[in-house]
Z-matrix of the N, CA and C atoms (Angstrom, degrees):
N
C 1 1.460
C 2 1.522 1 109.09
N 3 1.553 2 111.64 1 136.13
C 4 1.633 3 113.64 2 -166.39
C 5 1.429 4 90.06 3 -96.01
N 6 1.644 5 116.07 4 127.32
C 7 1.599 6 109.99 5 158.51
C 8 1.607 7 101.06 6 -124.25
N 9 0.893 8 98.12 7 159.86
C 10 1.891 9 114.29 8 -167.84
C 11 1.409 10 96.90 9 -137.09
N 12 1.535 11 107.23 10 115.61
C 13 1.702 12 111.19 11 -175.31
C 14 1.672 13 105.55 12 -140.55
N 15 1.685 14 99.56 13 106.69
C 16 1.260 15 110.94 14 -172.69
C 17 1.472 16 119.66 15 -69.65
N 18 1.209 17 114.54 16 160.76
C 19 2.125 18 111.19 17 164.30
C 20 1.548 19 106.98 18 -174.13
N 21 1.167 20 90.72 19 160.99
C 22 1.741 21 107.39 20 178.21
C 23 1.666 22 101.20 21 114.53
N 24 1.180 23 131.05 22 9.21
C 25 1.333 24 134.50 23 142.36
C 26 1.489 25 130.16 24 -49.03
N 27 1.210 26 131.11 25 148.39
C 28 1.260 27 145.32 26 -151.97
C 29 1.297 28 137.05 27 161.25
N 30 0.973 29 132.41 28 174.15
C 31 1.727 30 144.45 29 168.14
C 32 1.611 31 103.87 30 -77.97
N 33 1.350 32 127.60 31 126.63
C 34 1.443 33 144.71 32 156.97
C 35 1.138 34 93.65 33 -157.66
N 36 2.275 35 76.47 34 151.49
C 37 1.353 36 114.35 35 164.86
C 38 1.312 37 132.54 36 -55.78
N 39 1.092 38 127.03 37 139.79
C 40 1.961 39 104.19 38 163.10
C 41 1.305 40 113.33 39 -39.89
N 42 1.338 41 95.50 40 158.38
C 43 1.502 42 117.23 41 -174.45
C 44 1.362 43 115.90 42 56.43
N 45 1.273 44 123.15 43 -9.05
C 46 1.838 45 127.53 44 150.58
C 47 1.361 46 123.33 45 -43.03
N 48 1.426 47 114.66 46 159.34
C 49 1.103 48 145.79 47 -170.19
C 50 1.548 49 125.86 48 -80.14
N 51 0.940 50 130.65 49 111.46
C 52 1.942 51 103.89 50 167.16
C 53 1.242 52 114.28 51 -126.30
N 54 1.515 53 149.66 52 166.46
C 55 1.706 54 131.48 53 138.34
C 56 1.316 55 94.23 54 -125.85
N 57 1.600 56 97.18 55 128.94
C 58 1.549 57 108.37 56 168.33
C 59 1.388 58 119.17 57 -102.10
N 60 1.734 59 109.19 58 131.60
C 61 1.798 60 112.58 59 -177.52
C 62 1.071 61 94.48 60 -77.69
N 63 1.343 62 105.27 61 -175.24
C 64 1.687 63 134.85 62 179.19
C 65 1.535 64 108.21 63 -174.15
N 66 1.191 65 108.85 64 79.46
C 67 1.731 66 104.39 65 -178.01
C 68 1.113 67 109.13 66 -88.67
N 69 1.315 68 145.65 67 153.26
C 70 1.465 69 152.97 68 -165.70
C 71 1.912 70 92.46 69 -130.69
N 72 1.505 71 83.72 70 157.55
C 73 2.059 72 97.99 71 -176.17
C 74 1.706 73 82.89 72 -150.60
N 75 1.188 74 106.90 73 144.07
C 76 1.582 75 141.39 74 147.42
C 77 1.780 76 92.52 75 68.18
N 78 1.568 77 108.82 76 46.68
C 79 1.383 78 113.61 77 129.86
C 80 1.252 79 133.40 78 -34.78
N 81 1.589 80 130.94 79 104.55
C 82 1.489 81 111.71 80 153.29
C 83 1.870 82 116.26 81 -37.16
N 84 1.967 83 103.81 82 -71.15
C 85 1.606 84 103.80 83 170.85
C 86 1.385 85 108.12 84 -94.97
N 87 1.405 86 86.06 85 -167.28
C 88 1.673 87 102.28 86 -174.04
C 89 1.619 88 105.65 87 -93.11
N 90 1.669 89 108.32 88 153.53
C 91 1.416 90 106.71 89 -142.32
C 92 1.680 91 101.63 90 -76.68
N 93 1.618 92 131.17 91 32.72
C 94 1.027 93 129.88 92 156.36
C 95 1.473 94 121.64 93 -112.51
N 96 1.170 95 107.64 94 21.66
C 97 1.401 96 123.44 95 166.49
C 98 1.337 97 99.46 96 -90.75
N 99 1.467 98 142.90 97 -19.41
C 100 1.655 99 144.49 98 -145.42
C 101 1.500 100 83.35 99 -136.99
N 102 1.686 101 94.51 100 145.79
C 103 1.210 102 90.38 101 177.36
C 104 1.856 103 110.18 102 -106.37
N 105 1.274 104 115.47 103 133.54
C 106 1.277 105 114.22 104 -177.33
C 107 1.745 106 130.21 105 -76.06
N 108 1.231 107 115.32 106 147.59
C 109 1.301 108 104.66 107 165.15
C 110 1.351 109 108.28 108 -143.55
N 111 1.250 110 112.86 109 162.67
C 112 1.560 111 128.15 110 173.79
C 113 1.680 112 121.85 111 -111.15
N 114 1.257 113 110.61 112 84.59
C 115 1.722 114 112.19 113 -167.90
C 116 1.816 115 100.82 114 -97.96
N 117 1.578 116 106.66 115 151.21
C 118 1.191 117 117.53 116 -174.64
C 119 1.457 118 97.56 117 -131.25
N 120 1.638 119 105.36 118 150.47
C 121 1.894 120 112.61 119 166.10
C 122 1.035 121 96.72 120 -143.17
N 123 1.220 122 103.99 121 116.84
C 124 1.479 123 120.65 122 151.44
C 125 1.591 124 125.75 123 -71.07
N 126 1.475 125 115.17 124 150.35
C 127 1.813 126 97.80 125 -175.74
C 128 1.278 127 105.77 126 -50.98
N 129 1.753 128 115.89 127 148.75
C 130 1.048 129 120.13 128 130.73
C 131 1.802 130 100.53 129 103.28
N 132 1.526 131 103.08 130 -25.74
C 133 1.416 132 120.69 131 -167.39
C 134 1.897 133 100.26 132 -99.91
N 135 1.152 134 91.82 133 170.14
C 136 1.733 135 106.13 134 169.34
C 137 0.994 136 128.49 135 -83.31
N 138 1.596 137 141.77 136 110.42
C 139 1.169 138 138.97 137 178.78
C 140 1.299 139 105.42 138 -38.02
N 141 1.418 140 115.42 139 133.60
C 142 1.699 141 131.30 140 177.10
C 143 1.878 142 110.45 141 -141.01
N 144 1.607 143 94.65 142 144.39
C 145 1.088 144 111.50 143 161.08
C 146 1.498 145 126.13 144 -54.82
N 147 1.831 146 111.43 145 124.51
C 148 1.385 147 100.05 146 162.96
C 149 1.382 148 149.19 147 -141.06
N 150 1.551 149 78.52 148 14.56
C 151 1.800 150 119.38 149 172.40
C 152 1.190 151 107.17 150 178.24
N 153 1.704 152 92.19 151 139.53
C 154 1.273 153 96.62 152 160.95
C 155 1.706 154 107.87 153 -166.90
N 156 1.165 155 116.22 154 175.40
C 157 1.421 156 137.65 155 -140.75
C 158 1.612 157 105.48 156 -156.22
N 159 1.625 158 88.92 157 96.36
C 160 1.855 159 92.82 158 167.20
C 161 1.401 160 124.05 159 -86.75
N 162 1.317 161 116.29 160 -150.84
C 163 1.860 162 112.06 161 -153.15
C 164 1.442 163 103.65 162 -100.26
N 165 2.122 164 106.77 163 6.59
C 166 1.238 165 104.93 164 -179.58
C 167 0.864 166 90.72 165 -115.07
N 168 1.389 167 138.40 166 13.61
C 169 1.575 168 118.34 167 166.24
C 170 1.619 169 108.13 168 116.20
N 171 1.708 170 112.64 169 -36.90
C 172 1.517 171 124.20 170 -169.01
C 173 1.927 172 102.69 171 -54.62
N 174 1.276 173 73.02 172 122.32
C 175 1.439 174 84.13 173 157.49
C 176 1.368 175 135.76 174 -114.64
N 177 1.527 176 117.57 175 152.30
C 178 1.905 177 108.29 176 -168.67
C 179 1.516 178 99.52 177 -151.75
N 180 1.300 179 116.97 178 123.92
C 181 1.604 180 127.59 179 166.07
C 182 1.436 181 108.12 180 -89.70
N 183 1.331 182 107.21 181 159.86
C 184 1.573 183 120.90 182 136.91
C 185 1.517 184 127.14 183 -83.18
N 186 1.455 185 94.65 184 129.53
C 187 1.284 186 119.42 185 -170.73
C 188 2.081 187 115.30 186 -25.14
N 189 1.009 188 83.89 187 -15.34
C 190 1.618 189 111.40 188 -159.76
C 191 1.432 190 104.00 189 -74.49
N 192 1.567 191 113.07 190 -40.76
C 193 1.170 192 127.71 191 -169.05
C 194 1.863 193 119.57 192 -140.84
N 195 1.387 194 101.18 193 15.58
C 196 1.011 195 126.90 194 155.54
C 197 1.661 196 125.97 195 -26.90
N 198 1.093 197 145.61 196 58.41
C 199 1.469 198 146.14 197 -154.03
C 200 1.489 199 127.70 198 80.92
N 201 1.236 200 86.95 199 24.87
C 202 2.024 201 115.28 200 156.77
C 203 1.294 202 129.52 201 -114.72
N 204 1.459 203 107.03 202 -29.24
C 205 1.111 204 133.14 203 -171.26
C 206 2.125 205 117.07 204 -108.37
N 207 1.296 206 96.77 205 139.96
C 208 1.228 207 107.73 206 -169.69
C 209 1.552 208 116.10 207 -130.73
N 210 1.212 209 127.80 208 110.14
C 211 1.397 210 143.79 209 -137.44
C 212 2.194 211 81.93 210 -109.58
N 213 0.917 212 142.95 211 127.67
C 214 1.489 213 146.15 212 129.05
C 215 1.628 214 144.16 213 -121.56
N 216 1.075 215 111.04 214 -168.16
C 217 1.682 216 85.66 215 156.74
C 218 1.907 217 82.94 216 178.84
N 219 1.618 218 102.42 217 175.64
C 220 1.647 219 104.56 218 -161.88
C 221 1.430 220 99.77 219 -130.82
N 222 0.914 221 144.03 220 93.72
C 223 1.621 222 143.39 221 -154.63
C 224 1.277 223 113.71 222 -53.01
N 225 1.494 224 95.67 223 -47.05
C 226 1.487 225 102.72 224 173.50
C 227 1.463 226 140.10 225 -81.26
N 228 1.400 227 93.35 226 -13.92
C 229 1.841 228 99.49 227 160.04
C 230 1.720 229 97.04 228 -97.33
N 231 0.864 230 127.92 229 -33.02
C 232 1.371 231 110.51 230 175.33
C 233 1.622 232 107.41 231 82.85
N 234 1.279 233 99.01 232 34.79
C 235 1.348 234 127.07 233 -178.75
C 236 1.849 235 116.88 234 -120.72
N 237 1.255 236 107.74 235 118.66
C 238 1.447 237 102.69 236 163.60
C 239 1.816 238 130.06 237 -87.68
N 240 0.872 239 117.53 238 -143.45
C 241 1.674 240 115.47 239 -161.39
C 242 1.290 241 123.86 240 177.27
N 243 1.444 242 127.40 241 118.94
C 244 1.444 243 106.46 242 166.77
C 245 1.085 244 104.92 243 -157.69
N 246 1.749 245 102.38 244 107.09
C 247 1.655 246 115.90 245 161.66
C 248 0.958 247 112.81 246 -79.93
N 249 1.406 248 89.33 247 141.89
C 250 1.619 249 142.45 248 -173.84
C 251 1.199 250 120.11 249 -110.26
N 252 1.698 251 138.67 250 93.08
C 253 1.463 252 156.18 251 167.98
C 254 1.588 253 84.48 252 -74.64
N 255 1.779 254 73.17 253 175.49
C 256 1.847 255 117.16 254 173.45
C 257 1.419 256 107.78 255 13.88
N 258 1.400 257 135.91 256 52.29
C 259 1.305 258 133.95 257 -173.87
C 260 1.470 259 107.00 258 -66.14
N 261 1.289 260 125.01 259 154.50
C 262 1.166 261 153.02 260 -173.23
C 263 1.484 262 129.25 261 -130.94
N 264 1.533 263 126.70 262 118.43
C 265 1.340 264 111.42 263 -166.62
C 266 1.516 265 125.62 264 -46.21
N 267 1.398 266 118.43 265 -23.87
C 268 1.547 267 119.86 266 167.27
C 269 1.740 268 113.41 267 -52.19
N 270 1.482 269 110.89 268 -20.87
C 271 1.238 270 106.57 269 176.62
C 272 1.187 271 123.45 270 -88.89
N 273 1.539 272 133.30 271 24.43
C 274 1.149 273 164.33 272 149.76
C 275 1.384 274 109.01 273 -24.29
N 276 1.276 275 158.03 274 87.94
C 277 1.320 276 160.10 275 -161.13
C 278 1.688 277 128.10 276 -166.98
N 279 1.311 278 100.22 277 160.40
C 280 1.678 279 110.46 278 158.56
C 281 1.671 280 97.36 279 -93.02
N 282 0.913 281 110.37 280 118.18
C 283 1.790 282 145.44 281 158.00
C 284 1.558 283 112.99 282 -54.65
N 285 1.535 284 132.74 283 88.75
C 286 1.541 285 107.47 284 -173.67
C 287 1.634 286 79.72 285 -131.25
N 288 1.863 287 100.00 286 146.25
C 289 1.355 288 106.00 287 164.89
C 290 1.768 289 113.79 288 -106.48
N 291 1.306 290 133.86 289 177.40
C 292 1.246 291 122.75 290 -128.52
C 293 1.396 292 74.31 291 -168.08
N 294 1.699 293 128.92 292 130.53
C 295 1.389 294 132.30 293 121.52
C 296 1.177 295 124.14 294 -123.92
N 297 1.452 296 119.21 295 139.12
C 298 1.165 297 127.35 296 158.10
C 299 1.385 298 133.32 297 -127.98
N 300 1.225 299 113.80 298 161.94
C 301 1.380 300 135.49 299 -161.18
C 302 1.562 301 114.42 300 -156.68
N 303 1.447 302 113.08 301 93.21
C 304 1.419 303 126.51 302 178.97
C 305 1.393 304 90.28 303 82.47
N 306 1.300 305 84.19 304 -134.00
C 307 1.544 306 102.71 305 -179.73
C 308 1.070 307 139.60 306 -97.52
N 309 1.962 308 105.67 307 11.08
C 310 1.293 309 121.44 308 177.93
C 311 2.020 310 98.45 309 -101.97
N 312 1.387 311 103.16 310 155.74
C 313 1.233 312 109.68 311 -177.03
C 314 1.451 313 118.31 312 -175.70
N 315 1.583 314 114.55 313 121.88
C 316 1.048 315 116.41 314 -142.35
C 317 1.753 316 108.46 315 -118.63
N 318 1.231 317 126.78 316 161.98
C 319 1.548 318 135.72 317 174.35
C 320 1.331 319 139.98 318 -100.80
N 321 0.764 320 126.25 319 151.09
C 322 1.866 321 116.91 320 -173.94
C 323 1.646 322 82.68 321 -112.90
N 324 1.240 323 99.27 322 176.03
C 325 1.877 324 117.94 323 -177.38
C 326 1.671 325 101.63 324 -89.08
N 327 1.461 326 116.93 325 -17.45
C 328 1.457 327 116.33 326 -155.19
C 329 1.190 328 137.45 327 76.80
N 330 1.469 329 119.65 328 150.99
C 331 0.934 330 105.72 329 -167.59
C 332 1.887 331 110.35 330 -148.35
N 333 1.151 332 118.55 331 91.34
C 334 1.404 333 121.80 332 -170.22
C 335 1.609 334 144.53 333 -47.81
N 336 1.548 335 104.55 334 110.41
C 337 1.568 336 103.84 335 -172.78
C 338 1.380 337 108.03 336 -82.61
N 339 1.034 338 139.94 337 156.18
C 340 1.740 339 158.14 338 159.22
C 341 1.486 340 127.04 339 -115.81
N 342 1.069 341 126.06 340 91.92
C 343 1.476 342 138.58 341 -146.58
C 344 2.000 343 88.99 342 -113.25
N 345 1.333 344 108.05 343 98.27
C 346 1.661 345 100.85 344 -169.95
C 347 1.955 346 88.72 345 -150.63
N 348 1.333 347 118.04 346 147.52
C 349 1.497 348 111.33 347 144.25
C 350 1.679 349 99.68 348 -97.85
């Protein structure tokens, strides 16, 4: 059974810092066989894509977070990652990471940022 359990969520200031994990358990492969993503919801709004990182490595943001944002992952923890610069209260969200593979594709519980002075 695949569980995906996010962290490194919290309360920051603008222009603060974050890196959010995403460790994965009971992989068939290793989590660069799957391709990762990093989706956020804000209240009220639509969960959206905002990085992500396929099994070749490509990486792609939203425009939104375009050179703030940092898409990785560690093969051997089998853990993904995504730092987060110069945050901004629009970046206010539930944090969920995302793999898939074919047609299977899996969820984290989330994990909540707070972008406030």
């Amino acid at each position: 059974q695949v569980q995906l359990v996010e962290s490194g969520g919290g309360l920051v200031q603008p222009g603060g810092s974050l890196r959010l994990a995403c460790a994965a358990s009971g992989l068939i492969f290793t989590i660069n066989t799957y391709t990762l993503g990093w989706y956020r919801q804000a209240p009220g709004k639509e969960r959206e894509l905002v990085a992500s990182i396929n099994t070749g490595g490509i990486t792609t943001y939203a425009d939104s977070v375009r050179g703030r944002f940092t898409i990785s992952r560690d093969n051997a923890l089998n853990t993904g990652y995504l730092q987060i610069n110069t945050l901004k209260p629009e970046d206010t969200a539930v944090y969920y990471c995302n793999l898939k593979w074919y047609a299977y594709t899996y969820w984290g519980q989330g994990t909540q940022v707070t972008v406030s002075s």
